[in-house]
C-alpha positions as a Markdown table, in Angstrom:
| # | Residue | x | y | z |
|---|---|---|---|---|
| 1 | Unk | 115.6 | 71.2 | 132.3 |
| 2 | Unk | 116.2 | 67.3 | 132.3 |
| 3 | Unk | 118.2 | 66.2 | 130.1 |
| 4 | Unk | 116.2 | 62.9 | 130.2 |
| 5 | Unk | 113.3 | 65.1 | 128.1 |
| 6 | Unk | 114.0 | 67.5 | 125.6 |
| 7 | Unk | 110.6 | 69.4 | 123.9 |
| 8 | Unk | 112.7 | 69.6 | 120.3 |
| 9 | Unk | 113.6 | 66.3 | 121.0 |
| 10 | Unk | 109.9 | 65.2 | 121.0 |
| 11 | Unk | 109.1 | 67.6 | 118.0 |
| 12 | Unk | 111.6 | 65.5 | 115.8 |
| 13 | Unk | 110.5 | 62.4 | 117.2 |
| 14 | Unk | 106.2 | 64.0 | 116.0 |
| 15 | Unk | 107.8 | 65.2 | 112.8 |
| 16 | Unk | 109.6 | 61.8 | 112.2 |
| 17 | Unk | 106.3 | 59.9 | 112.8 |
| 18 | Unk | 104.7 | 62.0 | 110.1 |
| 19 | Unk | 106.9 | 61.4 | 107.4 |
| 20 | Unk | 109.0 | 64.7 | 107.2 |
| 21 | Unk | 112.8 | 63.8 | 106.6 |
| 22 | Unk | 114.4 | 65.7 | 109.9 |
| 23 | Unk | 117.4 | 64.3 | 110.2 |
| 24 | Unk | 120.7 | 65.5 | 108.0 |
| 25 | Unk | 121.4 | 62.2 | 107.4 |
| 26 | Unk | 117.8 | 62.4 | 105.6 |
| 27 | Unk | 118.5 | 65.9 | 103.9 |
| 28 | Unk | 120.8 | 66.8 | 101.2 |
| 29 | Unk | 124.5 | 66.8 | 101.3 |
| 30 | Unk | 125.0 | 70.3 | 103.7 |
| 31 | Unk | 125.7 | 73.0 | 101.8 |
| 32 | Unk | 127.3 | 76.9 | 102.3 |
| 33 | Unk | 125.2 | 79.5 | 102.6 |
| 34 | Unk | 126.2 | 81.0 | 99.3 |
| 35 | Unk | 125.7 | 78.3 | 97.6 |
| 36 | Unk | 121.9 | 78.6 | 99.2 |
| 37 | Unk | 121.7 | 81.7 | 98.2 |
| 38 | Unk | 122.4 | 80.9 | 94.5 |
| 39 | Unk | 120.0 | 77.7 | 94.7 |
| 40 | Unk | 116.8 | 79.8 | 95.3 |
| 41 | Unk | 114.3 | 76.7 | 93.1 |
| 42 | Unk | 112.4 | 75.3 | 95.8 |
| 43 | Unk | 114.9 | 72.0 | 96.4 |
| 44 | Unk | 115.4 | 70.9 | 99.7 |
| 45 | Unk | 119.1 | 71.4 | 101.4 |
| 46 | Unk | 120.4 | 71.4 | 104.5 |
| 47 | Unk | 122.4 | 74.4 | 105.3 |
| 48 | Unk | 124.9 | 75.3 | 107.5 |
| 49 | Unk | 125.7 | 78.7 | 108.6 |
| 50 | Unk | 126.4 | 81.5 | 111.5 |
| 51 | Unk | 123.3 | 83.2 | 113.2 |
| 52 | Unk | 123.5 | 86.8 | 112.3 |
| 53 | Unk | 120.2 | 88.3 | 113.0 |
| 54 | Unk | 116.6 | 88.7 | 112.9 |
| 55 | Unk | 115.3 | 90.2 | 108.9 |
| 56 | Unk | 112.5 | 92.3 | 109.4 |
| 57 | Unk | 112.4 | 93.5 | 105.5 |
| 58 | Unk | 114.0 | 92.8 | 102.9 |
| 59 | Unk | 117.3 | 94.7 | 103.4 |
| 60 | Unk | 117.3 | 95.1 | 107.4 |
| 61 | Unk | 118.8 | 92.6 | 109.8 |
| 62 | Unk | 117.9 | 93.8 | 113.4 |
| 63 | Unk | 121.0 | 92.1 | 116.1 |
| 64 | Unk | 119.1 | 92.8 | 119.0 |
| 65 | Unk | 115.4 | 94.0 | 120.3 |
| 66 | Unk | 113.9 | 91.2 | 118.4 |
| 67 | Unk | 110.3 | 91.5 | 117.8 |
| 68 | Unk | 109.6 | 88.0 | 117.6 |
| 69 | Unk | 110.2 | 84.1 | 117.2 |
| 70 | Unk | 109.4 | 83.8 | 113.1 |
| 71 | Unk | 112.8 | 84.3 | 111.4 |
| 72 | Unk | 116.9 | 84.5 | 111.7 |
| 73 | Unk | 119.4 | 85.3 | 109.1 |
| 74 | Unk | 122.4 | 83.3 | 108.2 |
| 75 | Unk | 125.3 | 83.5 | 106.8 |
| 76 | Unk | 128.9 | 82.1 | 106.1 |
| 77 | Unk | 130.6 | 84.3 | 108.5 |
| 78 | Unk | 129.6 | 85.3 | 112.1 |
| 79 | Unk | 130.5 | 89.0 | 111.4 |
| 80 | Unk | 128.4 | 89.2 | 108.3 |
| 81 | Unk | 126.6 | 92.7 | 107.8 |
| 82 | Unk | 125.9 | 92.7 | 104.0 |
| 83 | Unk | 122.3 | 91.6 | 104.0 |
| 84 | Unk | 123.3 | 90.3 | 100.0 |
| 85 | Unk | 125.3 | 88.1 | 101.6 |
| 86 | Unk | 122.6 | 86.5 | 104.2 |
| 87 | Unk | 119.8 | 83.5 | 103.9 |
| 88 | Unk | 116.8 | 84.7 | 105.8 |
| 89 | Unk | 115.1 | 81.6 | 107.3 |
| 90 | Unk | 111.6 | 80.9 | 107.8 |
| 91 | Unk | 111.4 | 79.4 | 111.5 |
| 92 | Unk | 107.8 | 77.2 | 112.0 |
| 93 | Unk | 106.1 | 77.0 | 115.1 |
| 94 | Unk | 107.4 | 73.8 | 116.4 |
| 95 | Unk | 110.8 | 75.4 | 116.4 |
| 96 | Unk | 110.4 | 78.6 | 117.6 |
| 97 | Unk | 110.7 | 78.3 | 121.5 |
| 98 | Unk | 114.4 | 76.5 | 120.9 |
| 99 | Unk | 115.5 | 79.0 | 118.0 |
| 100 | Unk | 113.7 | 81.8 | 118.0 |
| 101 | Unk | 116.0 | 85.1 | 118.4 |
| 102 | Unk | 113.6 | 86.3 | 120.8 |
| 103 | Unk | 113.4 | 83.5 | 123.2 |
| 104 | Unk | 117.4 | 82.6 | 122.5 |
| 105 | Unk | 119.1 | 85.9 | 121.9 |
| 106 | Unk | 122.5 | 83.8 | 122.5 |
| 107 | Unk | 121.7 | 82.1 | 119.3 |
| 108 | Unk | 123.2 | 85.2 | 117.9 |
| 109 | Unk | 127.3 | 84.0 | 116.2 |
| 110 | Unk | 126.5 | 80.5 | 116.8 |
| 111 | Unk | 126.8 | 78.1 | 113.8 |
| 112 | Unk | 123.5 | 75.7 | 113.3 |
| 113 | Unk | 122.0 | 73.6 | 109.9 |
| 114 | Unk | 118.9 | 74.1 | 108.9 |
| 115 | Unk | 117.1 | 71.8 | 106.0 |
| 116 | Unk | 114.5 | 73.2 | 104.0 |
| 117 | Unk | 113.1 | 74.1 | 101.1 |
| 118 | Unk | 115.1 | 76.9 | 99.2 |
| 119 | Unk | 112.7 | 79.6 | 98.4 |
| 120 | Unk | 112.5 | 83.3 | 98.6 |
| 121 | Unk | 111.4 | 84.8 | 101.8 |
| 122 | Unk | 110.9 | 88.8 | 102.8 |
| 123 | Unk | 111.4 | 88.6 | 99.1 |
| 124 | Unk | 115.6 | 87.5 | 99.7 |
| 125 | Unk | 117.0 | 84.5 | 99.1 |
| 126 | Unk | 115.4 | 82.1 | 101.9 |
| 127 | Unk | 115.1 | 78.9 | 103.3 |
| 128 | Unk | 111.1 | 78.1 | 104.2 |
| 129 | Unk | 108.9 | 75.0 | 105.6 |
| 130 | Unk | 112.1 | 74.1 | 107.6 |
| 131 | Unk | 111.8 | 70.4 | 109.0 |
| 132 | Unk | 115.1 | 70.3 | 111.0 |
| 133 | Unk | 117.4 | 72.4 | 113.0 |
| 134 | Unk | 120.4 | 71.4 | 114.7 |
| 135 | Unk | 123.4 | 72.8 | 116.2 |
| 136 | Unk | 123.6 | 76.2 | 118.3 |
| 137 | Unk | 126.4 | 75.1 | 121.1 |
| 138 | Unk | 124.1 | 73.2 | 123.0 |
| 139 | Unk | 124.7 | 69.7 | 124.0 |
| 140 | Unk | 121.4 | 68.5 | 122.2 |
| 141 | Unk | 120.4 | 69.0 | 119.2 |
| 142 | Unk | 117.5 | 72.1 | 119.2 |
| 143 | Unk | 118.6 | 73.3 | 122.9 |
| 144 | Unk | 119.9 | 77.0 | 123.3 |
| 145 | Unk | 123.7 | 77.3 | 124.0 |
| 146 | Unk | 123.3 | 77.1 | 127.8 |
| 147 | Unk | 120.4 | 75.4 | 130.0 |
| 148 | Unk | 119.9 | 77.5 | 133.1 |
| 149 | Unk | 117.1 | 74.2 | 133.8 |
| 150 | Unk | 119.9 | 72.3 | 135.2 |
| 151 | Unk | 122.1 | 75.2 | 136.3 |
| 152 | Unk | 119.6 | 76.1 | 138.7 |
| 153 | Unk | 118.8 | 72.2 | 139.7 |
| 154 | Unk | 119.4 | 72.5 | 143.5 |
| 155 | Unk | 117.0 | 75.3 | 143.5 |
| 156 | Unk | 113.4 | 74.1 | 142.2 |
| 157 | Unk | 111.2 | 73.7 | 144.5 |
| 158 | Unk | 112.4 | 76.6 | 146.8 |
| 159 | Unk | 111.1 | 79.4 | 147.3 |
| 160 | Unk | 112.0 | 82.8 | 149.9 |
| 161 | Unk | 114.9 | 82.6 | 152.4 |
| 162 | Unk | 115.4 | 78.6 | 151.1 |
| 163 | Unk | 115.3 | 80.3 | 147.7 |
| 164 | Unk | 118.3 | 82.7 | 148.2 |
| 165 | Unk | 120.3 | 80.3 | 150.0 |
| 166 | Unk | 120.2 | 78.1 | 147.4 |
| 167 | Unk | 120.9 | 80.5 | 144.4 |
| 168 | Unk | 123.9 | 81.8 | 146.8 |
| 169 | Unk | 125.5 | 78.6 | 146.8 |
| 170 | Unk | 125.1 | 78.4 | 143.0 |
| 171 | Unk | 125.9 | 81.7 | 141.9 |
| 172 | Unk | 129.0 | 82.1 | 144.1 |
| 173 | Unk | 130.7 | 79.1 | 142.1 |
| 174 | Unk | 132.6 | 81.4 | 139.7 |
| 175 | Unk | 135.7 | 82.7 | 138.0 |
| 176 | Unk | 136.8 | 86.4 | 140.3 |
| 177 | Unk | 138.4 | 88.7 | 137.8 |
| 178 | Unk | 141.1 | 91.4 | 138.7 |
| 179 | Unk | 140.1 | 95.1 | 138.2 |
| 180 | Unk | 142.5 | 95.4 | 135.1 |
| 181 | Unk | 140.7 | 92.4 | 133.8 |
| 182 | Unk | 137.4 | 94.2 | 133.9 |
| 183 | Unk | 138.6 | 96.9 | 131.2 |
| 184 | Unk | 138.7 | 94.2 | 128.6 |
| 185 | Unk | 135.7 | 92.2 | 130.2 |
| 186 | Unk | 132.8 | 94.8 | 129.8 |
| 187 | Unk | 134.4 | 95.5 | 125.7 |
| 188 | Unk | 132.9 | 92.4 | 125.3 |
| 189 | Unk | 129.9 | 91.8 | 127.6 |
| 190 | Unk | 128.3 | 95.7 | 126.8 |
| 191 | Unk | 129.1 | 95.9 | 123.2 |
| 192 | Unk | 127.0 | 97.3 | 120.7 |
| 193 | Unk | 125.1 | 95.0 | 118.8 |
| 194 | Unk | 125.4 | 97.4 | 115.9 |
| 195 | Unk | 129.1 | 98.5 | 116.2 |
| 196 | Unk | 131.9 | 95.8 | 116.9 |
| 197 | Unk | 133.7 | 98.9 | 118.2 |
| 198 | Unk | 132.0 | 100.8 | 120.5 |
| 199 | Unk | 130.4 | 99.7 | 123.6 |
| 200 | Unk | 126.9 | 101.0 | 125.2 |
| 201 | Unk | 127.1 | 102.9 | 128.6 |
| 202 | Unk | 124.4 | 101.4 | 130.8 |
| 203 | Unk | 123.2 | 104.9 | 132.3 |
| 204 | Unk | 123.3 | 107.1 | 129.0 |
| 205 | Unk | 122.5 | 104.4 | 126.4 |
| 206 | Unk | 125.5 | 106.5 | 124.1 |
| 207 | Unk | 127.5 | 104.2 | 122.4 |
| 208 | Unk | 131.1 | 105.0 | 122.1 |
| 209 | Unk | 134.2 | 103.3 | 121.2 |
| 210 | Unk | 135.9 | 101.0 | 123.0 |
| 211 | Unk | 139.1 | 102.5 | 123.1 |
| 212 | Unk | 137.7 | 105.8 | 125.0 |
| 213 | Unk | 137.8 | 104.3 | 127.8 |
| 214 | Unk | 139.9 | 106.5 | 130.7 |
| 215 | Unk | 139.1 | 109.1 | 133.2 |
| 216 | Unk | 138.9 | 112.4 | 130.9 |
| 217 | Unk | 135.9 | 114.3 | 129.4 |
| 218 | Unk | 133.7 | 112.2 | 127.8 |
| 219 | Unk | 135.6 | 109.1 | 128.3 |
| 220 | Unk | 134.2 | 106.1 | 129.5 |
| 221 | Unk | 134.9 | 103.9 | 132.9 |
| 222 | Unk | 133.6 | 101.1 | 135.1 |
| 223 | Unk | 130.6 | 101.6 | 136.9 |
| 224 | Unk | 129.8 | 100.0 | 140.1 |
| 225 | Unk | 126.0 | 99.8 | 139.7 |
| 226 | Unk | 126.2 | 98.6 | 143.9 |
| 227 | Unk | 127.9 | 101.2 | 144.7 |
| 228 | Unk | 131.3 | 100.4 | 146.3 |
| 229 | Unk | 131.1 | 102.1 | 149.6 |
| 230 | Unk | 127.8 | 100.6 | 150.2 |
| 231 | Unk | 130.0 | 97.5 | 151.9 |
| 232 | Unk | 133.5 | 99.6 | 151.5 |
| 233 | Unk | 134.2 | 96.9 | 149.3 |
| 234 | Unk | 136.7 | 99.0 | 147.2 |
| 235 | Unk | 138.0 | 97.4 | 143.7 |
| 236 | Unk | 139.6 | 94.1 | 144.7 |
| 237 | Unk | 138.9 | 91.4 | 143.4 |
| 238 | Unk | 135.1 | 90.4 | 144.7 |
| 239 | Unk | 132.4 | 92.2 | 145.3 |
| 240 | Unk | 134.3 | 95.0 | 143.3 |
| 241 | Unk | 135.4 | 93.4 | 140.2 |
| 242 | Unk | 132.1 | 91.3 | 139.7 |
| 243 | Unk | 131.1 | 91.9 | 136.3 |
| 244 | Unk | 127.3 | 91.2 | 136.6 |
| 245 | Unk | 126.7 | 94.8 | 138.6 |
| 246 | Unk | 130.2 | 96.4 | 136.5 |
| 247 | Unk | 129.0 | 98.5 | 133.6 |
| 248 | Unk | 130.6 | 101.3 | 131.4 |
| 249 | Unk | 129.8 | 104.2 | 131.9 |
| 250 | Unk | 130.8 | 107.8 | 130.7 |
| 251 | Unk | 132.8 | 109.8 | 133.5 |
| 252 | Unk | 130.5 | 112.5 | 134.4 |
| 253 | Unk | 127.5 | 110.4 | 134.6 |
| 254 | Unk | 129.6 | 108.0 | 136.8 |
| 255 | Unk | 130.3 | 110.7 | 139.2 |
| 256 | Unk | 126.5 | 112.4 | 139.2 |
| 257 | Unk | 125.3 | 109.5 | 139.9 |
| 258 | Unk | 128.0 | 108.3 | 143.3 |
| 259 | Unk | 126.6 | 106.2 | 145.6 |
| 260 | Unk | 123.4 | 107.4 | 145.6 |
| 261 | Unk | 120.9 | 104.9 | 145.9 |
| 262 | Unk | 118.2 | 103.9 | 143.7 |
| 263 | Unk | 114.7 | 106.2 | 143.6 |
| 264 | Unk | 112.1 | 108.0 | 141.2 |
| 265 | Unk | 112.0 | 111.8 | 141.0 |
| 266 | Unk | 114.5 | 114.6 | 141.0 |
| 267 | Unk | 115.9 | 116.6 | 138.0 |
| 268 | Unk | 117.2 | 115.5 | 134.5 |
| 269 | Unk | 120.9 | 114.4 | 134.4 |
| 270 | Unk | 123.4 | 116.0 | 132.1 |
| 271 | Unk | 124.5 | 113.9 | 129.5 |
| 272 | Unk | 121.8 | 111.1 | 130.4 |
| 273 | Unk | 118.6 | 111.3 | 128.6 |
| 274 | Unk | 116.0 | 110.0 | 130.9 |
| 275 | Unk | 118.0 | 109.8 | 134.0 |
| 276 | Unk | 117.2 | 112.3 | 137.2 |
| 277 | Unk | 118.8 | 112.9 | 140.2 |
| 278 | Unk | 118.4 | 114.4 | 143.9 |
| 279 | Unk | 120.3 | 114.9 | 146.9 |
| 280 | Unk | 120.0 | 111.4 | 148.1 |
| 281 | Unk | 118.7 | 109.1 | 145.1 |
| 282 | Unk | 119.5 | 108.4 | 141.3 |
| 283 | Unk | 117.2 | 107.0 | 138.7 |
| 284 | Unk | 118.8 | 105.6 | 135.2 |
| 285 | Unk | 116.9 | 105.8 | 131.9 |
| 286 | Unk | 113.9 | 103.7 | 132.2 |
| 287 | Unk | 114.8 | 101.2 | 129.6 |
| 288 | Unk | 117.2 | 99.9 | 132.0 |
| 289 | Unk | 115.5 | 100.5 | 135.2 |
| 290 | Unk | 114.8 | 96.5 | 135.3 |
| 291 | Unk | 118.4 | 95.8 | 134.3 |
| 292 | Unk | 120.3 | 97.6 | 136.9 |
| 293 | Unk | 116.8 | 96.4 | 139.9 |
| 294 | Unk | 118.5 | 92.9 | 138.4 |
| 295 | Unk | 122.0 | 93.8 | 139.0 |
| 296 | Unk | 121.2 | 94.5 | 142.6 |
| 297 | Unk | 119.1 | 92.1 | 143.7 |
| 298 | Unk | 122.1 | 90.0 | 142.2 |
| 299 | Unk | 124.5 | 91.4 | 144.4 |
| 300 | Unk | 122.3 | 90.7 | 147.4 |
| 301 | Unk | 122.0 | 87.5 | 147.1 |
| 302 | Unk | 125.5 | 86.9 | 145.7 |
| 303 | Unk | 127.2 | 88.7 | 148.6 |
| 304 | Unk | 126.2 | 87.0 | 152.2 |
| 305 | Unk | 129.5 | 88.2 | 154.4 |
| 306 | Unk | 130.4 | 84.3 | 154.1 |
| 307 | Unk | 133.7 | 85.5 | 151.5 |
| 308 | Unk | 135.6 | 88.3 | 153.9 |
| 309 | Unk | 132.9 | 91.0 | 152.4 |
| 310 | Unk | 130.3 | 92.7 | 154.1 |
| 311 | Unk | 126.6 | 90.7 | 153.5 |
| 312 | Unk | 125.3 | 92.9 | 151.0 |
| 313 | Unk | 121.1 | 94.0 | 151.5 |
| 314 | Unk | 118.5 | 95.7 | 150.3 |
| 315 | Unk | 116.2 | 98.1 | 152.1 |
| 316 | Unk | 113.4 | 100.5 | 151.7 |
| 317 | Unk | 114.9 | 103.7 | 152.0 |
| 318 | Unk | 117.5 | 106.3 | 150.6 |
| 319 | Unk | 120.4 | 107.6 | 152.1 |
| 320 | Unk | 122.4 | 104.3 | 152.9 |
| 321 | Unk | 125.5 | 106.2 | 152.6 |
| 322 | Unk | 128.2 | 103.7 | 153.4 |
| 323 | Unk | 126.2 | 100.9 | 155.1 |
| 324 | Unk | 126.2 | 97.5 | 153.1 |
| 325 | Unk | 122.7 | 98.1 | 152.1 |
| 326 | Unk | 120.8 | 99.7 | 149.0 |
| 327 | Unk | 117.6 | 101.1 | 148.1 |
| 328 | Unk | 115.1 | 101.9 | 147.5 |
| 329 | Unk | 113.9 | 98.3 | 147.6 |
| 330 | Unk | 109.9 | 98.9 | 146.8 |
| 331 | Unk | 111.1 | 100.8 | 143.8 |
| 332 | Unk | 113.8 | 98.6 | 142.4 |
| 333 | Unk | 111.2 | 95.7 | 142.3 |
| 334 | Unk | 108.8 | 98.2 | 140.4 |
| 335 | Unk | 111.3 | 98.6 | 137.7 |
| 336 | Unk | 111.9 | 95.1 | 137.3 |
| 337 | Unk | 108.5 | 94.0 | 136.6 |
| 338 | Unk | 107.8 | 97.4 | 134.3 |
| 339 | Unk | 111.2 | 96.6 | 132.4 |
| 340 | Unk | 111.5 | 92.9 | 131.6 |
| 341 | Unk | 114.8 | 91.1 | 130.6 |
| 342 | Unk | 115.6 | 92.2 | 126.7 |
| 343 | Unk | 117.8 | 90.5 | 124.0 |
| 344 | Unk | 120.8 | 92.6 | 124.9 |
| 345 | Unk | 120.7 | 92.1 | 129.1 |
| 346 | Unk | 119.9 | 88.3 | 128.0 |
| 347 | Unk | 123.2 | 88.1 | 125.6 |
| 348 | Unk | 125.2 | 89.8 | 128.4 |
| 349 | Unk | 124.4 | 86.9 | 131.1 |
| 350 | Unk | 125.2 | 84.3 | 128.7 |
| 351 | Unk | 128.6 | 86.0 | 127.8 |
| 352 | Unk | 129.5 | 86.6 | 131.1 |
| 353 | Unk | 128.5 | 83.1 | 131.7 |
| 354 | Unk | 130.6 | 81.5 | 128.9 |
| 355 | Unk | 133.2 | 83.6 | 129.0 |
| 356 | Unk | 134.6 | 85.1 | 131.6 |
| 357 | Unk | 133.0 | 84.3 | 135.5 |
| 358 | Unk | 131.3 | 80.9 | 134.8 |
| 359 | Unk | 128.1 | 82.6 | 137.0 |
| 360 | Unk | 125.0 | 84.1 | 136.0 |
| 361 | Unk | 122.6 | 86.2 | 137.4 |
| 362 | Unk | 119.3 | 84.3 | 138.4 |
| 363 | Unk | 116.9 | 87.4 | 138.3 |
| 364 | Unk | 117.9 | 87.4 | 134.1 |
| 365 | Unk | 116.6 | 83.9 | 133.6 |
| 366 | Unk | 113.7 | 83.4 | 136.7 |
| 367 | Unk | 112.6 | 87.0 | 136.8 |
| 368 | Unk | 109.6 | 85.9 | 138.7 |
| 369 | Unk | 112.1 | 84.3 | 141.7 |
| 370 | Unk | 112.4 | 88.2 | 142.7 |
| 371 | Unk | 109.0 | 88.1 | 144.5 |
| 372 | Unk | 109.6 | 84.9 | 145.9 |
| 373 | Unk | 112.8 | 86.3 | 147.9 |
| 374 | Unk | 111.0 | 89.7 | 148.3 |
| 375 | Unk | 107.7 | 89.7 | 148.6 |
């Protein structure tokens, strides 16, 4: 997105032209959000708090899955879970497509001000009729914490093989982490939204704590969604520390999966609801399906053999074995259209993003550029 036009740029400059007071300079001095809390008689404050959620009732906060664009929860610390201790705003059209939790799951531990009227809402303490936001980590007031616009500036326009060359040269700009680093990496990326703690295995779904990670029983390591020894890229520091395919995983699940590649059918995994398995092909639970299609076709366009690795591809078969291709390639494109980017996959790009590589994976943010490079 230019940053010549911003759309909640030209809502403030509509709101401003019909008499609401938007800016904080307009609003009341800024105040905490216990102090909002306490202040529940319909004045108008500007408040300034953490991003803690989505309140779907009157005691529940939901962290991720949100269901829609209409409310988010603050609070004066970002690890907040006493709903007591939260304001739950009231977000109006106009400002939904910048801070809704749906459209801007990143939103989620970021600090913003919000002025409004102080009234009950979900029948809580609230803020409603909001006429200004602000804030988020965004270098405009009302934009999410990153703009992929202009991340992905040298690609508009593009489309198939012009398409992938393009995103290569983007996406390959990035921090490489060592495999050690990746331990401490994917505590952070793959957490569970409901359990500082623990961390959710891609494949299983289980969440389990971070500290169980190893090789025994149970335990849980690093999964290399492509698998390694499709390329024989190994664990150093590349293709086989990149954190966008890297998930946790628990051990058994890691190893009955291998490097099978991707297909439907076969018979139920143990210790993976949903997942199946046959001689020559591995299918995860469907609710990631899309995420780990995403993953690959990542890796593909990521990995071209122009670094010292093999150029990473995908096909439409099974039974790769150790050539640098994956598949099934007619399948993995199903999933991604029948299992669309959620809040947590979303949150996971923009950490990895932000925090650790500096890269992000294009198929996240343009699901649509997938046909476009393989139609």
């Amino acid at each position: 997105m230019s940053r010549l036009f911003r759309p909640a740029l030209l809502v403030t400059a509509v709101l401003a032209l019909l008499g609401f007071g938007i800016t904080p300079s307009n609003a009341a001095t800024t105040i905490t959000v216990a102090t909002a809390i306490g202040r529940q008689d319909n004045s108008t404050a500007s408040v300034t708090g953490y991003v803690v959620g989505q309140p779907t009732a009157t005691s529940t906060v939901v962290r991720s899955n949100f269901p829609n664009d209409y409310a988010l929860a603050l609070a004066d610390s970002a690890s907040q879970t006493s709903t007591s201790a939260m304001l739950y705003v009231q977000i109006p059209a106009a400002f939904r497509a910048s801070y809704g939790l749906q459209s801007n799951p990143s939103l989620l531990g970021q600090q913003i001000t919000v002025t409004g009227a102080l009234s009950a809402y979900f029948s809580h303490p609230g803020l409603k009729n909001a006429t200004a936001f602000a804030g988020g980590g965004g270098s405009d007031p009302g934009d999410p914490p990153t703009d992929p616009g202009d991340y992905y500036a040298a690609a508009a326009g593009k489309s198939g093989a012009a398409l992938k060359a393009a995103l290569h040269t983007i996406i390959s700009q990035q921090t490489k982490l060592t495999y050690d680093q990746v331990w401490d990496a994917l505590k952070v990326t793959d957490q569970d939204p409901n359990n500082s703690n623990n961390i959710i295995e891609v494949y299983s779904g289980r969440s389990i704590a971070k500290s169980s990670q190893g090789g025994g029983v149970d335990d849980w390591n690093r999964e290399h969604v492509w698998a390694k020894s499709h390329g024989d890229f190994g664990t150093v520091t590349g293709p086989g520390t990149d954190i966008h395919h890297l998930r946790p995983e628990d051990v058994s699940v890691n190893s009955a999966r291998g490097n099978l590649d991707f297909d439907n059918g076969g018979t139920a995994v143990a210790q993976c609801t949903g997942c199946t398995a046959d001689a020559d092909s591995f299918a995860p639970r469907p609710a990631v399906r899309g995420d780990v299609a995403r993953m690959i076709f990542y890796m593909a366009v990521r990995y071209e053999g122009d670094d010292g690795f093999a150029n990473l591809e995908l096909d439409d078969k099974v039974g790769n074995g150790t050539a640098p291709y994956i598949g099934k390639l007619s399948v993995l494109k199903a999933w991604a259209a029948a299992d669309p980017p959620d809040a947590f996959e979303k949150n996971r790009n923009e950490v990895i993003y932000n925090q650790f590589q500096h890269n992000r994976n294009p198929f996240i943010d343009h699901p649509e550029w997938i046909s476009s490079i393989w139609p």
